[in-house]
C-alpha positions in Angstrom: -8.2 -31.0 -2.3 -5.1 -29.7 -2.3 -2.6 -30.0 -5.6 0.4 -31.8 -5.6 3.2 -30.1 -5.4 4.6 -32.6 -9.0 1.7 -31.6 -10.4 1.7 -27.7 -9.6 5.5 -27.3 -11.1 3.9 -29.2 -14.3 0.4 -27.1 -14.9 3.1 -24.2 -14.8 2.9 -20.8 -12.7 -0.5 -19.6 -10.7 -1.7 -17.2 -13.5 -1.4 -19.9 -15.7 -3.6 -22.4 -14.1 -5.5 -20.5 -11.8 -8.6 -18.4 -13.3 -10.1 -16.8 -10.6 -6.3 -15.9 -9.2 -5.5 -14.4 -12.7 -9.0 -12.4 -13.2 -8.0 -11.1 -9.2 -4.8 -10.0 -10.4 -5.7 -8.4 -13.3 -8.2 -6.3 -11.0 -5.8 -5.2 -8.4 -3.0 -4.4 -11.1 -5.1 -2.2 -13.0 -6.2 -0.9 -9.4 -2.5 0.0 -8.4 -2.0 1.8 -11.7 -4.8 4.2 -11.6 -3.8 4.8 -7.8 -0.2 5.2 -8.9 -1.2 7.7 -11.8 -3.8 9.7 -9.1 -0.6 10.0 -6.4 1.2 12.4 -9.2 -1.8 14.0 -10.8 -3.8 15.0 -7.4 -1.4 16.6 -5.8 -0.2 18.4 -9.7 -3.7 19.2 -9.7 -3.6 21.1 -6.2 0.0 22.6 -7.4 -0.5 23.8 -10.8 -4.9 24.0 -11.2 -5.9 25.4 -8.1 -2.3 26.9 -6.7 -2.4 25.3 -3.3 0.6 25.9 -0.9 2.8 23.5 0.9 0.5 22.6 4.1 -2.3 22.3 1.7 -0.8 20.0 -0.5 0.4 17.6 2.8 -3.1 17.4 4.3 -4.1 16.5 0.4 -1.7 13.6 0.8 -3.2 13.2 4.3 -6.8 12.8 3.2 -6.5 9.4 1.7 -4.6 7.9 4.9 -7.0 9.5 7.4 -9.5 6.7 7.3 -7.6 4.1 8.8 -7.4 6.6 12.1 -11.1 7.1 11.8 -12.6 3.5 10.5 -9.8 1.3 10.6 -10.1 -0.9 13.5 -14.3 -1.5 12.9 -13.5 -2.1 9.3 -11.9 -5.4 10.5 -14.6 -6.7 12.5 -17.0 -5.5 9.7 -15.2 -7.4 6.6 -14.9 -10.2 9.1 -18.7 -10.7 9.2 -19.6 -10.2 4.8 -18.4 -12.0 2.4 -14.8 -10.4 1.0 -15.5 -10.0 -2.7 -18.8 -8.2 -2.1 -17.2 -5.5 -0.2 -14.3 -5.6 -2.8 -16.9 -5.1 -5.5 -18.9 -2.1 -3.6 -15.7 -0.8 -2.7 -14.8 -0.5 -7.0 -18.1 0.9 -8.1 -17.8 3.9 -5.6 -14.0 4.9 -6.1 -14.9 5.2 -9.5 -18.0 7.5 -9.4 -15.5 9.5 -7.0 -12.9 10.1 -10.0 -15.5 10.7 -12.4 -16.7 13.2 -10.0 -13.3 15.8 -10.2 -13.3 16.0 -14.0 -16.6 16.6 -13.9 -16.7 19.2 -11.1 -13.4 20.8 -13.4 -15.6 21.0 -16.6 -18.7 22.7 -14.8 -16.0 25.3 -13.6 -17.1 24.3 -10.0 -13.6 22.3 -9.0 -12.1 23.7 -5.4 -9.5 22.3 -3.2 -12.4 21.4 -1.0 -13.8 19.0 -3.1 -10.3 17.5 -3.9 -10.0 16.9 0.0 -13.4 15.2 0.1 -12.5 12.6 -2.9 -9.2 12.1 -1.3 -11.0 10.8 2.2 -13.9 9.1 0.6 -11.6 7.0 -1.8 -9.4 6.3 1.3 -12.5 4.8 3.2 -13.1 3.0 0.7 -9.3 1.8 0.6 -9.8 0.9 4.0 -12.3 -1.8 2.7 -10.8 -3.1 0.0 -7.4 -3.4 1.4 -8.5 -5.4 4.6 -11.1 -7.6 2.5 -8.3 -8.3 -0.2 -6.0 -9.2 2.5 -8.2 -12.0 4.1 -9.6 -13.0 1.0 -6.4 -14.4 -0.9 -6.9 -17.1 1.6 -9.6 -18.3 0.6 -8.9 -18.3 -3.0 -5.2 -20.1 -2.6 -3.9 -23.1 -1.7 -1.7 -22.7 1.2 1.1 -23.9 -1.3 0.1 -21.4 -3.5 0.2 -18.0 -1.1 3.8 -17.1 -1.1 3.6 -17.2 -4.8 0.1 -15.8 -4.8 1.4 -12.6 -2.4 4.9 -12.8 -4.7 3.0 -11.7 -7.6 0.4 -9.2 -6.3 2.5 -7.1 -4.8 5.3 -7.6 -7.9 2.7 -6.5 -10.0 1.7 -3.7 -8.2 5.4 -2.6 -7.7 5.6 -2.9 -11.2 2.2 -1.3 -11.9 3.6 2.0 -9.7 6.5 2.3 -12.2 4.3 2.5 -15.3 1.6 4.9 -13.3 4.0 7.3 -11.8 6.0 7.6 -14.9 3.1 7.5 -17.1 1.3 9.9 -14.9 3.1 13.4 -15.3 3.0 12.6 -19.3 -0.9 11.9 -19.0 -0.9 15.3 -16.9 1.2 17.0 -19.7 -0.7 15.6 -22.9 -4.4 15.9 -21.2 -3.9 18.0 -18.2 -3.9 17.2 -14.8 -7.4 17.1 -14.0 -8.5 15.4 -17.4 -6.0 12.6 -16.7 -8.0 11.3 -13.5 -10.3 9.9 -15.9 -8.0 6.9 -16.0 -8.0 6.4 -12.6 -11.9 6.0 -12.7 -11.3 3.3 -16.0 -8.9 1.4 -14.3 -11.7 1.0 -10.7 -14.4 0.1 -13.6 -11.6 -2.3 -14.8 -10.9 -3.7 -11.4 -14.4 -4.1 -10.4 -15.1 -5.9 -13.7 -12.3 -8.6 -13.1 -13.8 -9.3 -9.4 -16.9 -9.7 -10.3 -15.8 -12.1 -13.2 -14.2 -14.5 -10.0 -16.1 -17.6 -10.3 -15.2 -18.9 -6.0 -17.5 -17.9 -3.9 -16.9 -18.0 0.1 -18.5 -19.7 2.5 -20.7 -18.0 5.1 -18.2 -16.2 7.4 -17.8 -18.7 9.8 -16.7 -16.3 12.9 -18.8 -13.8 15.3 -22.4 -13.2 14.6 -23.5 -9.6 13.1 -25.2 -9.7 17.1 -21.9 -9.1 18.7 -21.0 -5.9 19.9 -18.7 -3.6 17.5 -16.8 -3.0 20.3 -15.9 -6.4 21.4 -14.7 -7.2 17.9 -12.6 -4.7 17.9 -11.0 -5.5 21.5 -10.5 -9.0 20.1 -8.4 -8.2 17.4 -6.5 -5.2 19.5 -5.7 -7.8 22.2 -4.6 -10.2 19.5 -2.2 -8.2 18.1 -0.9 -6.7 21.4 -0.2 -9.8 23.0 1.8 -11.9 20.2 4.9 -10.7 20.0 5.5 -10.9 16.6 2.1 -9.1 15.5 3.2 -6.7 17.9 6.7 -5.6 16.7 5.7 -6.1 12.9 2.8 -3.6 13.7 5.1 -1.0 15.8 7.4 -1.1 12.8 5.0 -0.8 10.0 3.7 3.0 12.1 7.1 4.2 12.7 8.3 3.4 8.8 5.5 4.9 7.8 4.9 7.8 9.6 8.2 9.1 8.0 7.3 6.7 4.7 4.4 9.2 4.3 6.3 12.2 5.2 8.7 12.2 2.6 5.9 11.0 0.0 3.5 13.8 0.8 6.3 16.6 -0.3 8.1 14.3 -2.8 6.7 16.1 -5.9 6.2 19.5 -4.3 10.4 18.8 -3.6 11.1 17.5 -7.0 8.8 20.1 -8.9 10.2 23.2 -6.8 13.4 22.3 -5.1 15.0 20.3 -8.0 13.0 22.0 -10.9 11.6 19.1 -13.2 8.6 19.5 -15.2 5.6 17.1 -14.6 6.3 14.7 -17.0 10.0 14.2 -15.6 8.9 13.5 -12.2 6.6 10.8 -13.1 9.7 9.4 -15.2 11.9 9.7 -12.5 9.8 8.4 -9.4 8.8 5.3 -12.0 12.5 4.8 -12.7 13.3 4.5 -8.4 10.4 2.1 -8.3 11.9 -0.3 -10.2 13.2 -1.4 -6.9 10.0 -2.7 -6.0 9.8 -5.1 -9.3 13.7 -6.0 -8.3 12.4 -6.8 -4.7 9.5 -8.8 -6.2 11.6 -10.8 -7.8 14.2 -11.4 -5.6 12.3 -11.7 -2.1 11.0 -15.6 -2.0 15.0 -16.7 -3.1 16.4 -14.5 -0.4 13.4 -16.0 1.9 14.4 -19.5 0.8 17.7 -19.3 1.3 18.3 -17.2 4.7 15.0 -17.6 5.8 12.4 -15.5 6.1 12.6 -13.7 9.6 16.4 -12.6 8.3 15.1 -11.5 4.8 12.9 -9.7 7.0 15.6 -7.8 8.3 17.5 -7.5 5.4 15.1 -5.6 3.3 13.5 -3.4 6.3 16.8 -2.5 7.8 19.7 -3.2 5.6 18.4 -2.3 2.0 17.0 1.8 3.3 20.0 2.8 4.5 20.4 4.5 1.1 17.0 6.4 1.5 18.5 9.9 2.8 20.6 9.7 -1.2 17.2 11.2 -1.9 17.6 14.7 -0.2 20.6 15.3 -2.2 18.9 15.3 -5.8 19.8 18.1 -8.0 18.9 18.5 -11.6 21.5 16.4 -13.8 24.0 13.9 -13.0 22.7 14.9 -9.8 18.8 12.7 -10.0 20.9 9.2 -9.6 21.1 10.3 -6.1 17.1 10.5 -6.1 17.3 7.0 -8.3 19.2 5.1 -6.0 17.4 6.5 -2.4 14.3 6.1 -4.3 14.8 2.8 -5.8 16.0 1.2 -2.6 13.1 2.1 -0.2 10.9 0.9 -3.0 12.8 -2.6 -3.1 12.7 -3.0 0.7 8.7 -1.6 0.8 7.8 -4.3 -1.8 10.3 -7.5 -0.4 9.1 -6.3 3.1 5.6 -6.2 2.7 5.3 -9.6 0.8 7.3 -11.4 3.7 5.0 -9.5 6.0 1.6 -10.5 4.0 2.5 -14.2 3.9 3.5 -14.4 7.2 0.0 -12.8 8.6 -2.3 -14.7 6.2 -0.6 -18.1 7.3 0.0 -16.9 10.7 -3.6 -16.2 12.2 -6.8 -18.1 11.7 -8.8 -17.1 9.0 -12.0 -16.5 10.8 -9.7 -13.2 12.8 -7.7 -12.7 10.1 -10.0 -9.1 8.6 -9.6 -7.9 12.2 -6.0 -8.8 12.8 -5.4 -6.8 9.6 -7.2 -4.2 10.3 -5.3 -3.4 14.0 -2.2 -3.3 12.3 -3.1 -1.3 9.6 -4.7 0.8 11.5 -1.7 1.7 13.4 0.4 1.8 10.1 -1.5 2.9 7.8 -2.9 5.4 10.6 0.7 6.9 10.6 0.4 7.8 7.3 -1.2 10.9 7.5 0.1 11.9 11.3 3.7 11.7 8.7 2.1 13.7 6.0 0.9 17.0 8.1 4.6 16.6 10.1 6.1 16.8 6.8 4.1 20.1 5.5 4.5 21.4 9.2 8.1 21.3 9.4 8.5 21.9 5.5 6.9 25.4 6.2 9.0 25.8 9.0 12.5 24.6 7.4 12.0 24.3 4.1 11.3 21.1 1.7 14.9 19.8 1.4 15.7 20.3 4.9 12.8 18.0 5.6 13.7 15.4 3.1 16.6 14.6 5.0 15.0 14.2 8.0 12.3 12.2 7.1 14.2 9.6 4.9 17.0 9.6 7.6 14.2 7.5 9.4 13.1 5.1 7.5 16.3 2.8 8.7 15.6 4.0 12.3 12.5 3.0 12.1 13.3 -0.5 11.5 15.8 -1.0 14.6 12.2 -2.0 16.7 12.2 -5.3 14.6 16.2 -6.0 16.4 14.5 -5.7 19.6 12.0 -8.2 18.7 12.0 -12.4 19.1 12.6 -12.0 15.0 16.0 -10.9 15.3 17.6 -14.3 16.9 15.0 -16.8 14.3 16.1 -17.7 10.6 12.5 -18.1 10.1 9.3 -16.3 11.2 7.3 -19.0 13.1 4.0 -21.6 12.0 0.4 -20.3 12.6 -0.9 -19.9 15.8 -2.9 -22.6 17.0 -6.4 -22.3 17.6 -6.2 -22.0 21.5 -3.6 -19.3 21.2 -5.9 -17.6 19.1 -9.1 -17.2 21.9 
């Protein structure tokens, strides 16, 4: 039965009255902080441990993203047909063995680059499953009053979980090295996985194609789905442009501020955790911007309007100089965060819940796909014109990037439209 809406304002906020909610977020935040302090020590681990180069350190970055190019469209139909917090679970257990496993390897004297490369793609598959089961199972646990708040807080916390990992991360690589410091990103999966299991709702049965139906037809479901509405279309286009250069810039961003701006490990993860403050800011600030302009021009607010101030970035120099890398850095974060919760609210009230793993999966396929196709470009043209160069390239098009979404119905709406109806959806 749903709550009324009197009655919702006076039990207080959703972590407040909601258990399973709160235990869920608990999980995920303590995910995001591990995966935040791994994005500055893996890559300082590659730099500093085994003395990788430039290309080698972008197809390090590239290794996580990989999996949604590989598994990223079956992983749809897949979560689609189990129940979400099972795979969520599974998904814990083995990205924490796969931590444990680099310390380990480190201590035995028997750590390469190799195995690095293989931890980085078998923590992104399992990414892949998490992130599309956690997607379509909020749903399930929410109210559809409750989402936008729900999706509000997750991905505030998260924002806010990146600032304390990244800045925390260089000073856990200083004080226990860089390879000793992965440890916590093995405690916070064992952390994550304890709050899931500790969720007291349980789905129903998945209510939508059999296990008998053909893989392939699945997939072609959700494909055809997403090509023909126009708004899953041009939200997905978007989402592989931004973050084809998105993961550019990020798979050189502490080889450029280690090398090209000289700051020790421990300033970096200060500094990147001070620029991702704009995430918290956009957190906070996204469902009253929503509210008042409406969402389909929030939309195009924080995607367009807010990363014009990316390419600051590429002019960080050691000093007065890092605001420039504050203000670039803290505005892509801010329209990342406010972007993506418009985005996630939209989709999981948009499309019918029994499609919505698939739909999820096509677009993140495509733009999370990007990811490492932007990484290798970014240690490609890196070798070839050097780090800085490259910075300015590849954060001159994250505002580019967002120009697709003016040539889309959302650009002439205040508000991005109700669900689809079930018809629309066959």
């Amino acid at each position: 039965m749903a709550v009324n809406p009197v009655t919702r304002a006076a039990r207080g906020g959703l972590l407040r009255r909601h258990r399973d909610f709160r235990q869920l977020w608990y999980g995920e935040t303590a995910g995001k902080f591990g995966a935040s302090v791994t994005s500055v020590l893996l890559p300082l681990t590659a730099v500093s441990v085994l003395h990788a180069g430039t290309f080698a350190v972008s197809v390090l970055n590239a290794a996580s993203w990989v999996p949604w190019l590989v598994i990223g469209l079956p992983a749809g139909v897949w979560v689609d047909r189990l129940r979400r917090r099972t795979v969520m679970l599974v998904c814990d257990a083995v990205s924490c063995a796969l931590f444990l496993s680099v310390p380990a390897a480190a201590w035995l004297g028997a750590l390469g680059i190799g195995q690095l490369l293989v931890v980085a793609l078998l923590a992104g598959t399992a990414a892949v499953f998490f992130q599309t089961a956690y997607t379509a199972y909020l749903p399930s646990l929410l109210d559809t009053a409750d989402q936008a708040e729900g999706n509000a807080k997750l991905h505030g916390s998260a924002a806010a979980a990146q600032i304390a990992g990244t800045g925390s991360g260089g000073l856990i690589g200083q004080a226990a090295g860089a390879v000793g410091g992965l440890l916590t990103n093995a405690v916070t999966f064992l952390v994550s996985f304890v709050c899931v299991a500790r969720i007291r709702h349980r789905e129903a049965a998945p209510s939508g194609p059999g296990p008998r139906e053909p893989l392939a037809e699945g997939v072609r479901a959700g494909v055809l789905l997403v090509a023909r509405d126009p708004y899953l279309r041009s939200l997905t286009l978007f989402g592989a442009c931004s973050n084809l250069v998105l993961g550019g810039f990020q798979a050189l961003l502490v080889l450029f501020l280690v090398r090209e701006v000289g700051l020790s490990s421990g300033a970096v993860g200060v500094l990147v955790g001070i620029g991702g403050a704009g995430g918290v800011l956009g957190a906070l600030l996204v469902r009253r911007v929503a509210a008042g302009i409406g969402t389909a021009r929030a939309l195009l607010l924080f995607e367009l309007g807010v990363p014009v101030l990316a390419p600051l970035m590429a002019l960080a120099r050691d000093g007065a100089g890092l605001a420039f890398f504050v203000i670039g850095y803290g505005a892509v974060s801010l329209g990342v965060v406010a972007g993506n919760i418009v985005k996630a609210g939209f989709l999981q009230g948009y499309c019918p819940s029994d499609v919505l793993g698939r739909v999820t999966a096509c677009s993140s396929f495509l733009n999370y796909g990007t990811l490492p196709l932007g990484a290798l470009l970014a240690g490609a043209l890196g070798t070839l014109l050097g780090v800085r160069p490259t910075m300015w390239l590849l954060t001159s098009g994250m505002p580019l990037a967002a120009l697709i979404l003016c040539g889309a119905p959302i650009r002439s709406r205040r508000d991005l439209p109700a669900p689809v109806t079930a018809a629309e959806a066959d």
